[in-house]
MARSE-687187 format. One record per atom (N, C-alpha, C, O): x, y, z. Coordinates in steps of 0.05 Angstrom, whole numbers, plus 5000, padded with zeros to 4 digits. Example, Ala and Ser with C-alpha at 12.3 -4.5 7.8 and 13.67 -1.06 7.14 Angstrom:
BEGIN
526448865156;524649105156;526449345156;528549345169;525749555142;527349795143;525850015157;526850235161;
***
This chain:
BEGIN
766646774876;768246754852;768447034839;766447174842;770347124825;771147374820;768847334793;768047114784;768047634785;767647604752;768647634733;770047834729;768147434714;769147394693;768747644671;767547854677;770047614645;769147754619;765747534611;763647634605;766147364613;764547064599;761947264619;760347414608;762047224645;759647324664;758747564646;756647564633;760347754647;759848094635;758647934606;756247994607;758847834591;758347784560;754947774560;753247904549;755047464587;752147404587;750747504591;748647474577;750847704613;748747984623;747948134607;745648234608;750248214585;749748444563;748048274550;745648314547;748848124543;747547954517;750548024486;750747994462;751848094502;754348074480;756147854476;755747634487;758147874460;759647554455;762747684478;762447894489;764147594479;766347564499;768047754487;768747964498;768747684461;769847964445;768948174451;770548284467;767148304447;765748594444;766948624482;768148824490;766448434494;766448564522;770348624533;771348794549;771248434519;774048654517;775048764497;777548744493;773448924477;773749124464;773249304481;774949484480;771549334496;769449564512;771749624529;772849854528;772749354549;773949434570;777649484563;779349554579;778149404535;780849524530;781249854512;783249984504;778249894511;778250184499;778550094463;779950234448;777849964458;778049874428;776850084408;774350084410;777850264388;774650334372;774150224355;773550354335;774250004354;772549794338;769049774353;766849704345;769849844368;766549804390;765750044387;767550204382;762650184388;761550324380;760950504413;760550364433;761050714417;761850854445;759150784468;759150764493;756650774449;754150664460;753850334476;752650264497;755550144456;755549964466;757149924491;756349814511;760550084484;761950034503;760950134528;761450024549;759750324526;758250484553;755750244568;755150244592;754650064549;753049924568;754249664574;753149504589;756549614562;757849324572;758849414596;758149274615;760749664602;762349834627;760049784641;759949544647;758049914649;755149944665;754949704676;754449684700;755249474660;755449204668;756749154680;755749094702;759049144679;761749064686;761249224716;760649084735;761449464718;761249604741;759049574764;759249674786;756949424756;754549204767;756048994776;756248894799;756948944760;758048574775;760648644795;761848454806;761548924799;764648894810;766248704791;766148464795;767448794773;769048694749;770348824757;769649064757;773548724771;776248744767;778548604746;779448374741;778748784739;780248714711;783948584715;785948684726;783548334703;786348194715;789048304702;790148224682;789848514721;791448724705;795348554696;797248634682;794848284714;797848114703;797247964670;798447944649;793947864684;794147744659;795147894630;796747814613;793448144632;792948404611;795748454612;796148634595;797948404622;800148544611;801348314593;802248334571;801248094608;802447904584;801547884557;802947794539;798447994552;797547964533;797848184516;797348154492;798748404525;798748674517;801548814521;801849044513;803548674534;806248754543;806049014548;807549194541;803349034565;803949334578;803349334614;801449194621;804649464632;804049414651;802049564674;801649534698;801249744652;799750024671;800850084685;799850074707;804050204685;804850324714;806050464709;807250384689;806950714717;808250934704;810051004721;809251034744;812351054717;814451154733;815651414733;816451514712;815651574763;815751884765;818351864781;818451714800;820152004773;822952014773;823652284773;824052434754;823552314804;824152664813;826152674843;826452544863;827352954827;829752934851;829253004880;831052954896;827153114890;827453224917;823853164926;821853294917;823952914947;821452864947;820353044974;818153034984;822953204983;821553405009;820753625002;819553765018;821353724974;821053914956;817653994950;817153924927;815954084959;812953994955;812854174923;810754174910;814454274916;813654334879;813954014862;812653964842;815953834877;815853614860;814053474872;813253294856;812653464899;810553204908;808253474899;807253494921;807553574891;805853724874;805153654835;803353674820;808153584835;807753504814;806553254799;805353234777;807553004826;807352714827;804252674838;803052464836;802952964853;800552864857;798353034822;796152974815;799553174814;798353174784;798552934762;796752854747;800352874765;801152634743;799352364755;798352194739;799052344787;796152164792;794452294798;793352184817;793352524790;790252544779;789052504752;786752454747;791452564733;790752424706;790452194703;788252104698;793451994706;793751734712;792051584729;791851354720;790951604748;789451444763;787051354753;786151124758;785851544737;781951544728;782751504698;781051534681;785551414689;786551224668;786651034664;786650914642;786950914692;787550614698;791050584698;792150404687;792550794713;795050694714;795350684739;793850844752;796850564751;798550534775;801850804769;802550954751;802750724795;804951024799;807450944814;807250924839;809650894805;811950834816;813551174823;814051304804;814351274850;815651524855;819151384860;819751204876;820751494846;823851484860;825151804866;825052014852;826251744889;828052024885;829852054880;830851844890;832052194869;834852204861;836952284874;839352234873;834952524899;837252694909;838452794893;840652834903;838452874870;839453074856;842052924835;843653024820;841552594846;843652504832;843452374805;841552244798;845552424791;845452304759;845752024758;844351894742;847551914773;847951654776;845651514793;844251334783;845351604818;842851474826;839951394796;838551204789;840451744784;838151794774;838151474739;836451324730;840151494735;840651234712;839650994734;837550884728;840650924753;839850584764;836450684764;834950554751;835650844775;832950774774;831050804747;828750734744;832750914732;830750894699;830450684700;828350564705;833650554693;833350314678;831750094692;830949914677;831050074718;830349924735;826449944731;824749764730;826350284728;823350304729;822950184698;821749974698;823750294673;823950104654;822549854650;820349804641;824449704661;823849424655;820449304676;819149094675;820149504688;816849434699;814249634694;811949564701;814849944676;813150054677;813650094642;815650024629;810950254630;809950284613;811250554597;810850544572;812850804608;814150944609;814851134630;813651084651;816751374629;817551454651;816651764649;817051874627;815451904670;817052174675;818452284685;817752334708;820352354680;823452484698;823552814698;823052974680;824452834724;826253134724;828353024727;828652884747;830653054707;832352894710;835653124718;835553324704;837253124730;839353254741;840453254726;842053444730;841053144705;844053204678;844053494671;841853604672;846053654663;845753814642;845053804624;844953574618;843953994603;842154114585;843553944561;842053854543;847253884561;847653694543;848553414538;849253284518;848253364567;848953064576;846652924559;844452924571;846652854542;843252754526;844652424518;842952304504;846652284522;847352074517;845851834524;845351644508;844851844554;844551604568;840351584559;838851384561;839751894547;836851814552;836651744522;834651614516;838951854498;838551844470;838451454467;836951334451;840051334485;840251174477;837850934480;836850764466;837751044508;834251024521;831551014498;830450814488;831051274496;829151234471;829551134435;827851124416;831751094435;832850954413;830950634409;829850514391;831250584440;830950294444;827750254448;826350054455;827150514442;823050544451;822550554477;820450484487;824350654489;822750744515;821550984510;822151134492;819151014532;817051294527;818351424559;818651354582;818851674541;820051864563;819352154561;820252284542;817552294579;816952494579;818352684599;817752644623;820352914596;822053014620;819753284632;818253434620;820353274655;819153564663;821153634691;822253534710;820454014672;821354224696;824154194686;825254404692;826453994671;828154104661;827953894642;826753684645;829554004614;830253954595;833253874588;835253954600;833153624558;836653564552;836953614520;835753484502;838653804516;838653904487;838153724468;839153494467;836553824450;835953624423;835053344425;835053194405;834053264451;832753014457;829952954445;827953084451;829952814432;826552734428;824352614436;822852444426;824252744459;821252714473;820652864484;822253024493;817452894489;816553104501;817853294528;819353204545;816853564526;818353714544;816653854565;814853954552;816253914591;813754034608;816454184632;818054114649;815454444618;816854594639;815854874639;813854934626;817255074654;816255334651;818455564641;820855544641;816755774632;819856004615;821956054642;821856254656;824455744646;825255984658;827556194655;829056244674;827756294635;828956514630;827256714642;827956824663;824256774626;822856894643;822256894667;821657114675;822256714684;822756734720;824156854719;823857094727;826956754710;829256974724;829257154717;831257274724;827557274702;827557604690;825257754707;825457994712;822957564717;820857754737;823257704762;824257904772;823857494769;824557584793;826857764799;827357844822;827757824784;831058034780;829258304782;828458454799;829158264755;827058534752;825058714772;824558954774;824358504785;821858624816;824758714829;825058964829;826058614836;828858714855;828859014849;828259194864;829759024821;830859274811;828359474818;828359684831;826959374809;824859654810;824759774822;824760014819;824559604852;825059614885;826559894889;825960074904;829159854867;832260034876;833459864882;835559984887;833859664886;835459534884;837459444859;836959304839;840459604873;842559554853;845359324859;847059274842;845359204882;847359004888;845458774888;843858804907;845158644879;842358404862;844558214864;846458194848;844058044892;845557734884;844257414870;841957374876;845057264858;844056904857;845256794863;847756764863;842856634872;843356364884;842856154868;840656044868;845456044846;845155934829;845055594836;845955484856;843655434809;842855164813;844354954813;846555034821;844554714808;845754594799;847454414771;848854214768;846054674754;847254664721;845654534712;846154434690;843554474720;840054434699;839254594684;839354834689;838154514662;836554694646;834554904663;833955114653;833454834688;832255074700;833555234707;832955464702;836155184721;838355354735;839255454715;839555694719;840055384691;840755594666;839055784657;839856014653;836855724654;834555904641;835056134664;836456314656;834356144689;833756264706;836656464706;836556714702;839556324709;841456454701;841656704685;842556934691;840156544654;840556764637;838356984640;838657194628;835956944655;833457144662;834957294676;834857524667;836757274703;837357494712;839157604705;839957824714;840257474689;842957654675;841557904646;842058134641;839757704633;837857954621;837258144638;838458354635;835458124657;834258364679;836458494682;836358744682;839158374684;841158684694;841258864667;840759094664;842058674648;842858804624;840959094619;841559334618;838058924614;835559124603;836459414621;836859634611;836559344649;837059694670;839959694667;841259754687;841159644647;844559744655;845559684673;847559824674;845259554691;846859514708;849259144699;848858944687;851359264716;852959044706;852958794717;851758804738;853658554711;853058314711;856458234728;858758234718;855358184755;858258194771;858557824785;857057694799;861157774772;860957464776;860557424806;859157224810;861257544826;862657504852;859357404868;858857214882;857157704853;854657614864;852957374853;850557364858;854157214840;852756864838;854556754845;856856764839;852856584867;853656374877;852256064874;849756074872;853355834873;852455604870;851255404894;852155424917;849755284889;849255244919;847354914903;846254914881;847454654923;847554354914;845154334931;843954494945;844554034925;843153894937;844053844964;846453804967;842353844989;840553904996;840254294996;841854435009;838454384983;838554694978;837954835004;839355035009;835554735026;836654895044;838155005054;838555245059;839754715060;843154705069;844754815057;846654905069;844454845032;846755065012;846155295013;847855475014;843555345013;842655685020;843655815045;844456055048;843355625063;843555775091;847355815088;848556025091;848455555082;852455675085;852655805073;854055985084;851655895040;852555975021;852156345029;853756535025;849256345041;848956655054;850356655076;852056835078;850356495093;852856555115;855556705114;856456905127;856556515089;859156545078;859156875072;860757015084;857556975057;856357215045;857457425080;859457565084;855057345098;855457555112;857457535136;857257675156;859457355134;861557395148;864357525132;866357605145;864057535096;865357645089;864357925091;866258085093;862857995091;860758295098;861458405075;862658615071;860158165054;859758355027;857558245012;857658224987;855158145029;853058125028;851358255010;850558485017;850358154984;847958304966;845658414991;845058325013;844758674977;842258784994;839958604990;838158575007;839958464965;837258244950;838358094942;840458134931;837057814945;837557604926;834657394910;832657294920;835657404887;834257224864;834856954872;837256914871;833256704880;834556494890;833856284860;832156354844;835556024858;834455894840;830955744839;829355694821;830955734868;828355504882;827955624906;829655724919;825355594911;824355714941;825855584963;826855744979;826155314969;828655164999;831055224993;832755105006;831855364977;835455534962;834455844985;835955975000;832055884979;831456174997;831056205018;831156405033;830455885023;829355895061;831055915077;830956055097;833255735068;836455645076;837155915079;837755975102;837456145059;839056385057;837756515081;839256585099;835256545083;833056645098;833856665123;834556875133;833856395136;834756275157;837756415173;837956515195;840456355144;842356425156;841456785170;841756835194;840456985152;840157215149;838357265181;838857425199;837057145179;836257145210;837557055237;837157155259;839256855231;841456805251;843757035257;844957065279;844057175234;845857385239;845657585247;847457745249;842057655258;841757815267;840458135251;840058365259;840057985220;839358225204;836158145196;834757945195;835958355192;832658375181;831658315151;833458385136;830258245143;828558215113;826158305120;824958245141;825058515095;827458575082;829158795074;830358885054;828558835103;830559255104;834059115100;835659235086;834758905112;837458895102;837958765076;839458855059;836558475075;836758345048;833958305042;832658245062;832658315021;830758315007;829858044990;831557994972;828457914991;829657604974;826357574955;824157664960;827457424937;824757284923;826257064905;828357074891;824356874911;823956544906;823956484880;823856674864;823956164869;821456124854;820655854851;822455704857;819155774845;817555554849;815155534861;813355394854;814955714884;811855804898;812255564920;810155524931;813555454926;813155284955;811655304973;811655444993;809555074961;807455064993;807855165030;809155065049;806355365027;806755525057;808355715053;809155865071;809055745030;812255885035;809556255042;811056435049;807456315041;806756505057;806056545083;804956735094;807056315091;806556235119;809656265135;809656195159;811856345126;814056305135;813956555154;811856675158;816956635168;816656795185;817157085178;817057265194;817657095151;817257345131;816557185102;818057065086;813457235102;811957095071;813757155051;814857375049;814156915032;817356955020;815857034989;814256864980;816157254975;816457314944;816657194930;818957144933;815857054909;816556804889;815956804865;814356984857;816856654852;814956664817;813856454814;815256254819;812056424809;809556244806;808456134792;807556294776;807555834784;806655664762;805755534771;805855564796;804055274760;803355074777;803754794767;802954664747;806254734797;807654504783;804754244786;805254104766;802354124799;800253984794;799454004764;798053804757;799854124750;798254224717;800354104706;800053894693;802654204707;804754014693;804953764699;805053594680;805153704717;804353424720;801853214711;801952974706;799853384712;797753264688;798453254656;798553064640;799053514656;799953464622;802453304615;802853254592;804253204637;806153124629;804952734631;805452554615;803452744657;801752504645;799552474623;798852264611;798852654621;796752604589;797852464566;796952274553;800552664564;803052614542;803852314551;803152134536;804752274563;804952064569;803151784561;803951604546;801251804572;798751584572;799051664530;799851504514;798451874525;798151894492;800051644485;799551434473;802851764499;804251624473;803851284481;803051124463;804351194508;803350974507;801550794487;802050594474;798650964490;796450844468;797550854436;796550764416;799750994439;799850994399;799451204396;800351234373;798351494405;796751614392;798351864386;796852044378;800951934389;802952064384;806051974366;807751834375;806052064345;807152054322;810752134326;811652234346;812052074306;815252194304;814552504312;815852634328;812052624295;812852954299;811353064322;811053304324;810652914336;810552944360;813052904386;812852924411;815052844370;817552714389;817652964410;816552984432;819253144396;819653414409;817653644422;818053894424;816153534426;814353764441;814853834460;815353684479;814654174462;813854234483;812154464500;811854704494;811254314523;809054504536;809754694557;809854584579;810054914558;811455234571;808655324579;806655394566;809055294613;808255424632;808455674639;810355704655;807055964632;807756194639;808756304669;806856234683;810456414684;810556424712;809556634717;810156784699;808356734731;808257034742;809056994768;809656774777;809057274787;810657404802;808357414829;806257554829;809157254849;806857394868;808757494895;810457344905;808357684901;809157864924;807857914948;805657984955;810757834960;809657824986;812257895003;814557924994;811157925033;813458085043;816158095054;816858215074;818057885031;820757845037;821858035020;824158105024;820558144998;821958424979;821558684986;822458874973;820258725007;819559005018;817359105000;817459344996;815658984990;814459134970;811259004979;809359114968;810758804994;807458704983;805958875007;806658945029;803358904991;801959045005;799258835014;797458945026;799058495007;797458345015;798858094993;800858124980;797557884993;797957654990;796457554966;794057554966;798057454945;796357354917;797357064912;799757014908;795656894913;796856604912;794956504882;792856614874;796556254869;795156154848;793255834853;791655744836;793955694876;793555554888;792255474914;790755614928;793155164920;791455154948;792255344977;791255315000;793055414974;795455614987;793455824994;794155955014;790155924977;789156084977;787956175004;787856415011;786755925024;786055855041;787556155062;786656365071;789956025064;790656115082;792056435082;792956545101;791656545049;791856765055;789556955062;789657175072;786856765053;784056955066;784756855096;782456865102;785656795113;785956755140;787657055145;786457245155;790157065137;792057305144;790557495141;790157645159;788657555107;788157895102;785257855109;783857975093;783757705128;780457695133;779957755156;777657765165;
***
């Protein structure tokens, strides 16, 4: 027979109340007691009847992560942060992917919605498409966005400066000497904007001019747009010497074509990333990137989360948000690294190369 609360009561010597105060986190219960009813509970193998607990509590412990590119390991980096918080919370984890789509990305809110407790999204709209989620949390849904943002929305925000990305990674180009500086622009997300306007700052700051012809746009799937989009580049043979990419698989794609054609990185084109893509120092020229760590955002974006769930975040808490610093690690797709600096698990394998 499974155990009961009634079983847990008798062992403690407590009444049935106190023992789901303990086990729903109540502070009505005093942290001493709740600590020896748990002790109990965790003696008897007490599994907690998590259907019953939602009817009684209209909550379902399950959290839904709503990201567009699940081959992307900055976003399954991120979905494995959001269950290291969430898990030793007591939530369960619903993943959907979007493919980058807006419409896909609406059927699966509304769908995760109606079974989980709230959502986190990287969501594909532009910065002012804010309609479909305004109306969303109007209605009390808990929505925390990460890695891009939708203007003037009220809920929490988890992403990184990227204006500043696109200003280290422009900027390392230049320093280089490098003066024909191409992008590989996003898909009109708040990241792909920020990053936009970072390297269009970086030209400004060195004088140099801001030439439309060298951004280019490039879609979902980003490999695949990197590699035509540089293709395209070097059959017109007016090829940037460097390029700033939006996302590290936007660079691999470019990478790729640049090697099919028979040219070198990065004596002919010079490239740097960003996002830090797992392995990406493992490629067949260790690719340059700007660096954050999308696992940390994904904890804080579940912390925030689980908060608001419990109550414990307010109206002026609607708008927050948490900015990830990027820095720059170099390596040898810009002509410039002289060894290998990683912020992550990634570390491993650069004491393999320089040991």
């Amino acid at each position: 027979m499974p155990t009961t609360i009634a079983d847990i009561a008798r062992e403690a010597g407590v009444s049935t109340m106190s023992v789901s105060r303990a086990i729903n986190d109540d502070p009505k219960i005093s942290p001493a007691t709740r600590e020896r009813i748990l002790r109990v509970a965790r003696k008897l193998n007490y599994r907690p009847n998590r259907y019953a607990r939602a009817l009684r509590t209209n909550l379902s412990h399950m959290i839904g992560i709503v990201i567009p590119d699940l081959m992307h390991s900055f976003f399954a980096e991120i979905s494995m942060g959001v269950e290291a918080f969430s898990r030793p919370a007591g939530y369960k984890n619903f993943i959907c992917n979007t493919e980058e789509d807006s419409g896909v990305e609406a059927g699966e809110v509304e769908a995760l919605l109606t079974h989980t407790d709230g959502l986190i999204v990287a969501t594909a709209l532009p910065p002012a498409e804010t309609k479909f989620y305004r109306r969303l949390i109007k209605g009390g849904a808990r929505i925390v966005l990460i890695d891009r943002q939708l203007d003037g929305l009220r809920c929490p925000v988890i992403k990184t400066d990227d204006v500043l990305a696109g200003t280290l990674g422009t900027e390392h180009l230049i320093k280089l000497g490098h003066r024909r500086i191409g992008h590989l622009y996003g898909p009109g997300t708040s990241n792909a904007v920020g990053r936009l306007e970072g390297y269009r700052r970086a030209l400004k700051k060195h004088q140099l001019p801001f030439t439309a012809s060298l951004v280019r746009g490039c879609v979902y799937p980003y490999e695949r747009s990197g590699y035509e989009v540089m293709s395209a580049w070097i059959r017109e043979g007016n090829a940037p010497t460097a390029l700033f990419t939006f996302n590290d698989p936007t660079a691999i794609g470019a990478l790729r074509a640049v090697f099919d054609a028979g040219l070198r990185v990065p004596d002919d084109v010079a490239f740097v990333g960003c996002g830090a893509i797992q392995y990406g120092d493992l490629l067949r020229v260790p690719l340059t990137t700007v660096s954050w760590s999308p696992a940390e955002m994904g904890r804080a974006a579940a912390h925030q989360l689980v908060e608001m769930i419990k109550g414990k975040r307010g109206e002026a808490d609607g708008a927050r948000q948490t900015i990830f610093t990027p820095e720059l690690v170099v390596r040898e797709s810009c002509g410039a690294a002289s060894g290998v600096r990683l912020r992550s698990g990634s570390d491993v394998f650069a004491a393999l190369k320089t040991g």
